[in-house]
C-alpha positions in Angstrom: -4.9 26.9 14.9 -5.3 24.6 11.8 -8.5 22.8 11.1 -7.8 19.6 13.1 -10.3 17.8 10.7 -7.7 18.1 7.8 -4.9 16.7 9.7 -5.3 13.5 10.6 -3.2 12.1 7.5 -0.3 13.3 9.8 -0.9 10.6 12.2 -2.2 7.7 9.9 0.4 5.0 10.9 -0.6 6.0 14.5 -4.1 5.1 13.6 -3.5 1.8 12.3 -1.3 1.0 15.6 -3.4 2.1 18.1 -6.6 2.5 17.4 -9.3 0.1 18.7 -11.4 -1.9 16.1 -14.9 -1.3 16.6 -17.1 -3.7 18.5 -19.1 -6.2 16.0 -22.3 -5.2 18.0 -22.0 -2.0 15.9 -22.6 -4.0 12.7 -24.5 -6.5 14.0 -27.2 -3.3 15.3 -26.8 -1.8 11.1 -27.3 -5.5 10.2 -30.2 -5.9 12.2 -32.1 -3.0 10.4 -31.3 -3.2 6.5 -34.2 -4.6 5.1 -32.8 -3.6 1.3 -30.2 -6.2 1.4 -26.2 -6.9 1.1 -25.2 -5.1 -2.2 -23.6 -2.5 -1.7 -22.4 -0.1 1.0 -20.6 3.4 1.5 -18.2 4.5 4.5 -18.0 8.4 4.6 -14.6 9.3 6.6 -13.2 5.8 6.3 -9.9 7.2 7.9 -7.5 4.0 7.4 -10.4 1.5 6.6 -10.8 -0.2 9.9 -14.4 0.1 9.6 -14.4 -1.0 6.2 -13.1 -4.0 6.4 -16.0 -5.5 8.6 -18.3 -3.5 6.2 -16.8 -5.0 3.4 -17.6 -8.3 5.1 -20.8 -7.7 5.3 -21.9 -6.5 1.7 -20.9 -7.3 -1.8 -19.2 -4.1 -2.2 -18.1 -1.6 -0.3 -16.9 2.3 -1.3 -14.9 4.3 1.1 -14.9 7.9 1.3 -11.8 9.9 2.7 -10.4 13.2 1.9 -7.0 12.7 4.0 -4.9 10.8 0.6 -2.5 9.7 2.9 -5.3 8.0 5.3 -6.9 6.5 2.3 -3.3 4.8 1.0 -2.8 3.4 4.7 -5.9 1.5 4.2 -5.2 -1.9 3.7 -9.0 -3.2 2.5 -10.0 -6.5 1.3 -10.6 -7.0 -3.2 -14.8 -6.2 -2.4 -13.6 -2.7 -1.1 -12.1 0.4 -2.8 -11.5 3.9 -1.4 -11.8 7.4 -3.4 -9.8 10.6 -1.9 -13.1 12.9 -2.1 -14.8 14.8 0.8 -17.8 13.2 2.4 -19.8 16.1 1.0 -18.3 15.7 -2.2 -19.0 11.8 -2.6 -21.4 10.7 -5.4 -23.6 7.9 -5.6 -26.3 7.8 -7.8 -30.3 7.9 -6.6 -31.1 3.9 -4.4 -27.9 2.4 -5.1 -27.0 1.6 -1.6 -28.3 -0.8 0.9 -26.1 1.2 3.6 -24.0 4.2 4.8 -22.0 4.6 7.5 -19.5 6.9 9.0 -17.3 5.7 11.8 -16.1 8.3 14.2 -15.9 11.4 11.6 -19.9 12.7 11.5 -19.1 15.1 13.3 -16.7 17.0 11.0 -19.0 16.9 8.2 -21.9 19.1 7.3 -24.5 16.7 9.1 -27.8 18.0 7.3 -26.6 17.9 3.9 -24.7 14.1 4.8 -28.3 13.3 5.9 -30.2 14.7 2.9 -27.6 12.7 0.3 -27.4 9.8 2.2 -31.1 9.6 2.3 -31.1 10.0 -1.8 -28.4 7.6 -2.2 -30.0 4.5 0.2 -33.1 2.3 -1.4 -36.0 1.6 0.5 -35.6 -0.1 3.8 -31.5 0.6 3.7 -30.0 2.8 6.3 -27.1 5.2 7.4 -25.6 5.1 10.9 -22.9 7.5 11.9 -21.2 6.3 15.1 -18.5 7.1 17.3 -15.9 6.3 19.9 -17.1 9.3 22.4 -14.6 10.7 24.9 -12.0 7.8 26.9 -12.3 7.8 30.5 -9.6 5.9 32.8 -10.8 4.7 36.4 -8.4 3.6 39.2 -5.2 5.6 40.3 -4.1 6.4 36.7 -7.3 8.1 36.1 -5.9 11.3 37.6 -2.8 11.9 35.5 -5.1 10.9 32.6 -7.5 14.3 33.7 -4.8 16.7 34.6 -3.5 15.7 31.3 -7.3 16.1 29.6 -7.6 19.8 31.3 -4.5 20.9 29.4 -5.6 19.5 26.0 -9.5 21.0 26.6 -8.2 24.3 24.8 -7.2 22.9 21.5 -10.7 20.6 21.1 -12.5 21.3 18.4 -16.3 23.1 19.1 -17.4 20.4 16.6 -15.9 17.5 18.9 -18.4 19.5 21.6 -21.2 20.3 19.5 -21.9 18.0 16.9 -21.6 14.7 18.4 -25.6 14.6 19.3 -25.5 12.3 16.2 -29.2 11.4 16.9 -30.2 15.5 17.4 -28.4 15.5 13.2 -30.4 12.4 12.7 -33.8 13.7 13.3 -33.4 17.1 12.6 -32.8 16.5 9.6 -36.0 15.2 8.7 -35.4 12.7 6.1 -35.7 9.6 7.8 -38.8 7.2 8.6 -37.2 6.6 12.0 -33.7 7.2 14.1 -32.8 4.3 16.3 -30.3 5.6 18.9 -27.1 3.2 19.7 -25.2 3.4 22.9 -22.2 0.3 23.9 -19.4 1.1 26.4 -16.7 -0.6 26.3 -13.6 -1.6 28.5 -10.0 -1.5 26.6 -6.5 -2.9 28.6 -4.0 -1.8 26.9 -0.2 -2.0 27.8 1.4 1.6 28.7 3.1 1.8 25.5 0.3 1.3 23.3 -2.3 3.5 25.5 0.3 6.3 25.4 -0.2 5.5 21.1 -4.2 5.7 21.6 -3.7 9.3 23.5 -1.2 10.3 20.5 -4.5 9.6 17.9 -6.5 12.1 19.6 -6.0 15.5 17.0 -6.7 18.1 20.5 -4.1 16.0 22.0 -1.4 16.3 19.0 -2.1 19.5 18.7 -0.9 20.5 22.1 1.8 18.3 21.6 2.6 20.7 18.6 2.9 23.6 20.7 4.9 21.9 24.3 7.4 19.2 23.2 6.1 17.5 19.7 6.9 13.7 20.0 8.7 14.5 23.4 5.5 15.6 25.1 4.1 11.9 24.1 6.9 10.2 25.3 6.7 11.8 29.0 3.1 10.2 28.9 4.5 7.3 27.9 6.6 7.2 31.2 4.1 8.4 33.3 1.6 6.0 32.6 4.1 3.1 32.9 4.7 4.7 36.4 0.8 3.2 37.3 1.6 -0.2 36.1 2.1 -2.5 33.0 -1.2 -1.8 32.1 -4.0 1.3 31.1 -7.7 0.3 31.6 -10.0 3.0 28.9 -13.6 3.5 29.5 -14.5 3.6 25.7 -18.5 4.8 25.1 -19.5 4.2 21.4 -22.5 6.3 20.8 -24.6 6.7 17.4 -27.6 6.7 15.4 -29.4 4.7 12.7 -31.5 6.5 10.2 -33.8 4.1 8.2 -35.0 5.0 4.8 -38.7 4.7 4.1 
């Protein structure tokens, strides 16, 4: 099975679509503990940039790291914000030149303890990086069966690291290179029409990749008409989970 983490370039427009923006209590938590100030921040795994744009709203200037080239030229960022096609392991920035890191959604794929050990070299004194991420959808009421039976036959194409390395506080501390780790924890409730919660499921990579193997795009549209079956509308149970490391 090919590395899932280096495919999601093949679903960028699907990104864009249907992915939810994230909440501004997530930037109003990072906000709340950068003492350094508003110069300049990094996002590591910027995908298509939605969490770059608020970022870039919220410092002078913003760098986004992403190694997918055709994620990175889907991201439609503002003139403070510029992306580089680089790994997040490979990213340089020199030694307290940013005020903040973050990585939305995509810790997990890295190599935590060394993202931890740079990010901690790269942020001045009193700056801070918090990874976060959508954890796994859950969909109450009637639908909320199909939505399971459908989960079950995805569950052997997810990733370990989806499983394993989304303890993003566990990384955090572990790694022992920051002055504190402030967990974060929001859930959230998404209504979406069928059609575009049919475009959410198609984002998820275990989900494309059993599409891959029982019906490709075919497979997505037979959600698509199932879910419409429940109603006009899909409710999502959306935790975000994360953790803020602060730099002494």
């Amino acid at each position: 099975m090919a590395d899932p983490s280096k495919n999601f370039g093949e679903a960028a427009d699907r990104y864009s679509a249907y992915r939810p923006q994230y909440p501004p209590e997530v930037f109003d938590f990072l906000i709340a503990h950068v003492t350094s100030g508003r110069s300049r921040a990094a996002d590591l795994g910027a995908g298509s940039g939605q969490a770059t744009q608020t970022l870039a709203r919220l410092f002078d200037q913003v760098t986004a790291i992403e190694p997918d080239a055709r994620l990175a030229q889907a991201a439609q960022l503002p003139a403070n914000a510029e992306i580089a096609v680089a790994s997040a392991e490979e990213a340089a920035f020199s030694e307290a030149s940013l005020d903040a890191a973050i990585s939305a959604t995509a810790f997990h794929w890295m190599d935590q303890n060394l993202i931890c050990r740079n990010a901690a070299r790269w942020l001045k004194s009193g700056g801070a990086f918090f990874p976060f991420a959508f954890d796994a959808f859950e969909v109450p009421g009637p639908v909320g069966d199909f939505y399971a039976s459908e989960f079950k036959k995805w569950a052997a194409y997810r990733d370990r690291r989806l499983v394993e390395c989304y303890n993003y506080r566990k990384a955090l501390e572990e790694s022992g290179v920051f002055a504190s780790v402030v967990p974060y924890r929001q859930v959230l409730n998404h209504r979406l029409p069928s059609e575009m919660a049919a475009g959410l499921i198609s984002t998820f990579s275990f989900a494309r990749d059993y599409a891959r193997d029982n019906g490709g795009d075919d497979y997505f549209v037979s959600v698509k008409s199932a879910l419409t079956g429940f109603g006009e509308t899909v409710t999502f149970t959306v935790p975000v989970i994360g953790a803020l490391g602060i730099k002494g």
